[in-house]
LOFI-646556 format. One record per residue: x negated, y, z of N, C-alpha, C in turn; residue in three letters. Coordinates in steps of 0.2 Angstrom, whole numbers, plus 2048, in hexadecimal, padded with zeros to 3 digits. Layout:
# LOFI-646556
XYZXYZXYZala/...
# end
This chain:
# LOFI-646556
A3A57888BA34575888A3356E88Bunk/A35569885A33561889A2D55E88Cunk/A2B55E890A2755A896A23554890unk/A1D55688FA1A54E88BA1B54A88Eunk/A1854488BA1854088AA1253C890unk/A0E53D88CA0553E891A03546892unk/9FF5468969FB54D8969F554C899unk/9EF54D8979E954C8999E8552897unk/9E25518A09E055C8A39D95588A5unk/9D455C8A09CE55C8A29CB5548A5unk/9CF5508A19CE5498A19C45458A0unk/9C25448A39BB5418A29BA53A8A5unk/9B65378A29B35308A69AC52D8A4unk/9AB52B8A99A45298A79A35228AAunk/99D51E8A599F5178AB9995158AEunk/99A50E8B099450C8B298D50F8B1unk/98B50D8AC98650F8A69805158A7unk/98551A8A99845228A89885248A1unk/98C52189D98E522897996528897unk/99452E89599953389899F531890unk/9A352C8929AA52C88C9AD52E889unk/9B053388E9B553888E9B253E88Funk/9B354488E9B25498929B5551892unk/9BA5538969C05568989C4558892unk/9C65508929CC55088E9D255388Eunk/9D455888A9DB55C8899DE559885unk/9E55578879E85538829F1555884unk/9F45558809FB5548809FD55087Bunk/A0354887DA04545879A0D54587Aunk/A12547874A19546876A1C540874unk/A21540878A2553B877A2853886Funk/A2853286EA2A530865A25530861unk/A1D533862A1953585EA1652E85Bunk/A14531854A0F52C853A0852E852unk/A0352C8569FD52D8569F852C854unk/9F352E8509EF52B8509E752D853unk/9E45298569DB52A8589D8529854unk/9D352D8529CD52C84C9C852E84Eunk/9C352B84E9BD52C84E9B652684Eunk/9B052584E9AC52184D9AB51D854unk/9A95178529A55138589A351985Eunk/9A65158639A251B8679A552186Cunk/9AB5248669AE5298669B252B86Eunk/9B35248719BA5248769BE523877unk/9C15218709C452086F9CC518875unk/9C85148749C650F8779C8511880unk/9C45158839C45168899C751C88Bunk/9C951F8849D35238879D8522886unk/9D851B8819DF5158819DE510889unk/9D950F88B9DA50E8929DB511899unk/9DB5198979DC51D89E9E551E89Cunk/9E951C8969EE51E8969F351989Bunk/9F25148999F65118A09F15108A6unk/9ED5118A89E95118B09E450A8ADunk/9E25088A99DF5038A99D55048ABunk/9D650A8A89CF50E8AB9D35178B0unk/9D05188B39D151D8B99CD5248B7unk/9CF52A8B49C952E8B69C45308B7unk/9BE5338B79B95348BD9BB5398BEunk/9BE53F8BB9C05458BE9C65488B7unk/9C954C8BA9D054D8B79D85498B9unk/9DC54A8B49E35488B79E65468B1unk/9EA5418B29EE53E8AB9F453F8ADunk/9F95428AA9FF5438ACA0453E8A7unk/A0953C8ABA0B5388A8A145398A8unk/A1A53A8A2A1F53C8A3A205448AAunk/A1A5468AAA1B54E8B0A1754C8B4unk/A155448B6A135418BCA0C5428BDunk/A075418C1A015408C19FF5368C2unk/9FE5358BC9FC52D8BE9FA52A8C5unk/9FE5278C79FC5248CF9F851D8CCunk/9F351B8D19EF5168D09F25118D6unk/9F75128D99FA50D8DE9FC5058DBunk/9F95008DD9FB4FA8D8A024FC8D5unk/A074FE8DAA0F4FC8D8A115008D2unk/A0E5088D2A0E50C8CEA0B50C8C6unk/A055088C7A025048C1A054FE8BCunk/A074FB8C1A0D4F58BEA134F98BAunk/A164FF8BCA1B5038B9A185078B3unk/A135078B3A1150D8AFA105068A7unk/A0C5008ABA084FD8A5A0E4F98A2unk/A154F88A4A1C4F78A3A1D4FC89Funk/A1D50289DA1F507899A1A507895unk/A12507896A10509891A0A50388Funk/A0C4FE88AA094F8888A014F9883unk/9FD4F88849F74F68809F44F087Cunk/9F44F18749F44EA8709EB4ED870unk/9E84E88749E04E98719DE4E786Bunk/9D64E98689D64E78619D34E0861unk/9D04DD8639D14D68659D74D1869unk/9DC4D18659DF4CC86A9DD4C786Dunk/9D64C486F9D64BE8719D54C2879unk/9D44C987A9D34CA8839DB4CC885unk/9E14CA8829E74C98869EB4C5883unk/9E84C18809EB4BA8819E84B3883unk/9EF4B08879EB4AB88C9ED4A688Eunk/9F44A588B9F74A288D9F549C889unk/9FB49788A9FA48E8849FD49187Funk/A0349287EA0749187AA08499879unk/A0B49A871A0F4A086FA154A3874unk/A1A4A0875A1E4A1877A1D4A487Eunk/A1849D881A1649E888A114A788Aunk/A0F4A9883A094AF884A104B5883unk/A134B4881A184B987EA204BA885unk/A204B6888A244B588DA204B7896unk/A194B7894A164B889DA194BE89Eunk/A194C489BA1A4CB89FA214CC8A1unk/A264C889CA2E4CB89FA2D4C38A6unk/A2A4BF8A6A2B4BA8ABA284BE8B1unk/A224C18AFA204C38B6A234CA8B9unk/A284CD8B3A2D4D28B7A314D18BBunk/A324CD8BCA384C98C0A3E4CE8BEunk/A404CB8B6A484CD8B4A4D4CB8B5unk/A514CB8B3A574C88B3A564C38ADunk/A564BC8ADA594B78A9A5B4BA8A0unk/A624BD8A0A634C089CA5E4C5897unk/A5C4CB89CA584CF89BA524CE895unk/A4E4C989AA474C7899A4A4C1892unk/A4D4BF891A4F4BB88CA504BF886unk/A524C4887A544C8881A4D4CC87Eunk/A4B4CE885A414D2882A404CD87Funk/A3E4C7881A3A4C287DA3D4C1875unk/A434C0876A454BD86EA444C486Aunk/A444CB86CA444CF866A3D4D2866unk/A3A4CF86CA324D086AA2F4CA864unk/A344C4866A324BF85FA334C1859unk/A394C585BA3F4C3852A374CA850unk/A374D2854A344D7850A2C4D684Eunk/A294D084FA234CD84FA234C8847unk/A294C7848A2A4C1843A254BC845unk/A254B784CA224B384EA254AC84Funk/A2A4AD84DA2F4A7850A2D4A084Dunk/A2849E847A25498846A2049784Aunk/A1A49D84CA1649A850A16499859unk/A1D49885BA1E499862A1D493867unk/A1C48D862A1A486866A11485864unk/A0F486860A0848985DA0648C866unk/9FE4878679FA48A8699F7491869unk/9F449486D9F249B86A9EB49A866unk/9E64958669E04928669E049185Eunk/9E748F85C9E848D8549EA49284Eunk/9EB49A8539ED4A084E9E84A284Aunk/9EA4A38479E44A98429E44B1845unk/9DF4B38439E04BA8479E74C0844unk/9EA4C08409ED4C183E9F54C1842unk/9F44BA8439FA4B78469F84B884Eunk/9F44B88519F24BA8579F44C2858unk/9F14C88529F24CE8549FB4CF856unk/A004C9853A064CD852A094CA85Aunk/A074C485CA074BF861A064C4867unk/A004C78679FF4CE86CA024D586Cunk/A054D5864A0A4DA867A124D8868unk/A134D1866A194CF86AA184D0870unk/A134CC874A114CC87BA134D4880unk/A0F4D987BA104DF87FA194E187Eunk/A1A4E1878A224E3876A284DE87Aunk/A284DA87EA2A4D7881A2A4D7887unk/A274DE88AA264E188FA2A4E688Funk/A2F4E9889A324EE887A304F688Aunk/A274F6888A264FE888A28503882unk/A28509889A2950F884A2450F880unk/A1D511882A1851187FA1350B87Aunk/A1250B876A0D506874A07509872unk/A025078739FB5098719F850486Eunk/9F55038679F24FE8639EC501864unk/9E44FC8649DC4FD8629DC4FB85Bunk/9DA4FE8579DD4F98519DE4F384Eunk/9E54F78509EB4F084C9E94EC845unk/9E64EF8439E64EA83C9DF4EA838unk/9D94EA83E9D14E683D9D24E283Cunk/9CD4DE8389CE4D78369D44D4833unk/9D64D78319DC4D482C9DC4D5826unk/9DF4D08239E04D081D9E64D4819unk/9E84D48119EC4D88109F24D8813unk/9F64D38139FC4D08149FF4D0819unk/9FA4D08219F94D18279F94D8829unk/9F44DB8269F54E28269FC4E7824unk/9FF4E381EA074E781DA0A4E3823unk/A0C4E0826A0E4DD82AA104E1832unk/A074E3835A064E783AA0A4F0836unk/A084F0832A0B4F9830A124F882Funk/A154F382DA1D4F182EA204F2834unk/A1B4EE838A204EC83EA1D4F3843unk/A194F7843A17500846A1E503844unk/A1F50483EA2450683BA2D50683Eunk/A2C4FE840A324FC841A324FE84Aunk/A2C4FE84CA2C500854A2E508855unk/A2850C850A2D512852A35514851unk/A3851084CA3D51284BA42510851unk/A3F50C855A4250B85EA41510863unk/A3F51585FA3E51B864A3851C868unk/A32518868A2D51786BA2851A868unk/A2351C86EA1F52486DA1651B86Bunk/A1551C864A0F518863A0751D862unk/A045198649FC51C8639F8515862unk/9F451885D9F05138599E7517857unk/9E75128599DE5158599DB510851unk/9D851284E9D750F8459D2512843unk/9CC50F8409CA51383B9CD511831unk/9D550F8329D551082A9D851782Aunk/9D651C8279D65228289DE522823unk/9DD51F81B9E25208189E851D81Bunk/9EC51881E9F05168239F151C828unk/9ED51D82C9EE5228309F552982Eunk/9EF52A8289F15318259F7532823unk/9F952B822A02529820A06528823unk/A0352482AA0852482FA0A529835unk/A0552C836A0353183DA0753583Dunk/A0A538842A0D540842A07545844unk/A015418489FD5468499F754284Dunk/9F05448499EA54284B9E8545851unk/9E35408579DF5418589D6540858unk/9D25468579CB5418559C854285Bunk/9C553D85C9C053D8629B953C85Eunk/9B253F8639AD53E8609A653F867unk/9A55388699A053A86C9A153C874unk/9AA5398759AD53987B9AF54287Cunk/9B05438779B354C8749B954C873unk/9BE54E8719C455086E9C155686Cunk/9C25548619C055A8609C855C85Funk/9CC55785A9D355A8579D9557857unk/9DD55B8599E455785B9E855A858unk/9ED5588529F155D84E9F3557849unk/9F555C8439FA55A83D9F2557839unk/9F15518369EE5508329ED55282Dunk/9EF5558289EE5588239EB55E823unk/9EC55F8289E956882C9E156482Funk/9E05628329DA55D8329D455E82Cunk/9D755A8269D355B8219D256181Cunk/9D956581D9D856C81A9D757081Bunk/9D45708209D15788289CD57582Bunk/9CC56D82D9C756E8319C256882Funk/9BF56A8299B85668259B456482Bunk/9B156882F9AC5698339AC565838unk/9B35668399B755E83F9B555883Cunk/9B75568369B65508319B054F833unk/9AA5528309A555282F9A2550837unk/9A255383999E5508419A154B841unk/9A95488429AB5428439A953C840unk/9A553D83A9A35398369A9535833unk/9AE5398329B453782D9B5538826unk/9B85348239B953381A9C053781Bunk/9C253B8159C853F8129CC539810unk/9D353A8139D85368109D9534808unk/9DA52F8039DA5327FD9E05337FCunk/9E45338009EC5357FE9EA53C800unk/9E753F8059E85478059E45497FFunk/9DD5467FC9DA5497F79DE54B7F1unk/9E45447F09E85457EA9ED54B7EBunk/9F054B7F19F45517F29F15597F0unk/9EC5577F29E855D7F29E85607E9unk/9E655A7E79E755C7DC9EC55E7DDunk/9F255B7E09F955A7DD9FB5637E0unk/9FA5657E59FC56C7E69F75707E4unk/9F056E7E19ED5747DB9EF5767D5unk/9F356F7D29F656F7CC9FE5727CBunk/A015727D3A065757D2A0E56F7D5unk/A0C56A7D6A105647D5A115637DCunk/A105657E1A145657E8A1256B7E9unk/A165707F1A145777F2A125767F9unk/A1356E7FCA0D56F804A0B567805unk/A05567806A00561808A0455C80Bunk/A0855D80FA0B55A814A11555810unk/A1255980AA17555805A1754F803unk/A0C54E802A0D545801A09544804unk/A0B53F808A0853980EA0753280Dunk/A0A52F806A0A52A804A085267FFunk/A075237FDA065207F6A0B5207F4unk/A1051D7F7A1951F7F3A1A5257F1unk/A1752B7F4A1B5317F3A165347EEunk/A0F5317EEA0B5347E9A0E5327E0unk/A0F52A7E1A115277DCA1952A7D9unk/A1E52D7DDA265307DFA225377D9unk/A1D5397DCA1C5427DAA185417D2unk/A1453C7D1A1153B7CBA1753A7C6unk/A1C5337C8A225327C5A255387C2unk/A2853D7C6A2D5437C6A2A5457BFunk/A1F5487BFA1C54B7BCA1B5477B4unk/A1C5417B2A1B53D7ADA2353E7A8unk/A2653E7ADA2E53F7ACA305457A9unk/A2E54C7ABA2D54F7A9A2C5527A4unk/A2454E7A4A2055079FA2454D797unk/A26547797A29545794A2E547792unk/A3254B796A3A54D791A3655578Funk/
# end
């Protein structure tokens, strides 16, 4: 049995405030997975993207990391924040530098690479960003669109296993939006374990291998998404989440007989792929 990824054992946090977060979160995350976090303003969401690289520290329980137990030792954090990078949903709280270039280059400079090495993370953190017009451009003069991808160069040029997105594609527009789901797409196919917290549910639904909902500093559900909306209403429901309308349509499409499992259409392409088949058909 492979050893995940993350493991969170009776994870909880509380902060300042009195405000309980988290609370004894169970969680196993494996390696390559695509994730997604769902749930409302509130949910935790936000402050269990933070406990995964050490940036917040539990009040009680143990985050395991690759078998390990997270060390909080400066030198142990620097390795761990090295493997696993965090794009916030406002780019403007890590970015800081003058220039593109300059904001996208600080992490391999401060790793003290080899020359070679750190030349090579930056340029293909440029070329997979498709950044390379804005790299003499102030940060001051982007549009938020162009800033969100600027900050995930920044992070992927640290060359982590893990990336973690707040949502990636708030505040943007349509163009920008295919852009960020492109370049997810292009990262997983690097082998790297992604989690994305969002509330566009339909995106989600199509990319994920597998949801997590949080609700109120709760884990209520961790699984296959489909199974989510077809077995657990009542999850939804407390969650204060909408049905995907790509699972709604699936859901017609294997009433009527036109696919034999939910899981069959995930897309708008495959919805449109199974309609085609069915006109065609009809037709001859």
């Amino acid at each position: 049995m492979n050893t995940p990824l993350f493991e969170l054992k009776e994870v909880s946090y509380t902060y300042e405030d009195g405000t309980e977060a988290l609370q004894k979160i169970n969680l196993q995350i494996d390696q390559g997975k695509k994730i997604a976090l769902l749930g409302s303003n509130g949910a935790g969401k936000s402050t269990l993207i933070l406990h995964l690289n050490g940036l917040l520290k539990p009040t009680s329980g143990t985050i395991y990391f690759k078998g390990q137990p997270l060390s909080y030792s400066k030198k142990e954090l620097l390795n761990v924040r090295r493997k696993v990078g965090i794009v916030f949903q406002n780019p403007e709280t890590q970015l800081f530098n003058g220039t593109v270039w300059d904001d996208i280059a600080y992490g391999p400079f401060n790793l003290h690479l080899a020359e070679q090495e750190r030349k090579s993370l930056i340029e293909k953190a440029i070329n997979q960003t498709d950044v390379e017009s804005l790299l003499d451009k102030p940060i001051h003069f982007l549009s938020v669109g162009q800033k969100k991808r600027v900050s995930i160069a920044g992070v992927l040029a640290m060359d982590p296993e893990v990336i973690i997105l707040d949502e990636p594609t708030a505040s943007l527009d349509i163009y920008y939006t295919r852009k960020i789901r492109k370049l997810l797409n292009e990262l997983h196919c690097d082998g790297r374990t992604l989690i994305l917290s969002t509330h566009d549910i339909d995106f989600a639904y199509e990319w994920a291998d597998e949801v997590v909902v949080m609700h109120h500093g709760e884990m209520l559900y961790h699984g296959a998404f489909y199974r989510l909306f077809e077995e657990n209403k009542d999850i939804v429901k407390k969650a204060n989440l909408e049905t995907s309308i790509i699972f709604e349509i699936a859901q017609m499409m294997k009433m009527q007989g036109l696919i034999s499992k939910l899981d069959d259409v995930r897309s708008k392409e495959k919805v449109i792929d199974v309609l085609h088949d069915c006109f065609m058909k009809a037709k001859n």
